[in-house]
Residue, then its C-alpha position, 0 to 999 in steps of 0.5 A: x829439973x835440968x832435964x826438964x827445962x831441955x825438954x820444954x825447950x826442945x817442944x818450945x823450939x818444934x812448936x816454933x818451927x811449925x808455927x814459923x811454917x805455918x802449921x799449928x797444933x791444936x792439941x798439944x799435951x803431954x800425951x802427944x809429945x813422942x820421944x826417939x831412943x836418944x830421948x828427944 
C-alpha cells in the first residue's frame, strides 16, 4: 500500500510537470508508464 501510494505520486507529480510545460498525455494507463532499475 506504501509503495503504491509513492508510485501514483511520482505519475501525479510527471503528469504535472508536463501539463506545467504545456505537453499532454492522452493515453496514460498502466501499460505506458516505464520503470528504470531504481524502480522510478
Amino acid at each position: 500500500e506504501d509503495v503504491a501510494r509513492i508510485y501514483t505520486a511520482e505519475i501525479v507529480s510527471a503528469v504535472s510537470h508536463l501539463h506545467a510545460n504545456g505537453v499532454m498525455h492522452r493515453d496514460l494507463k498502466p501499460e505506458n508508464i516505464l520503470l528504470d532499475a531504481d524502480g522510478h
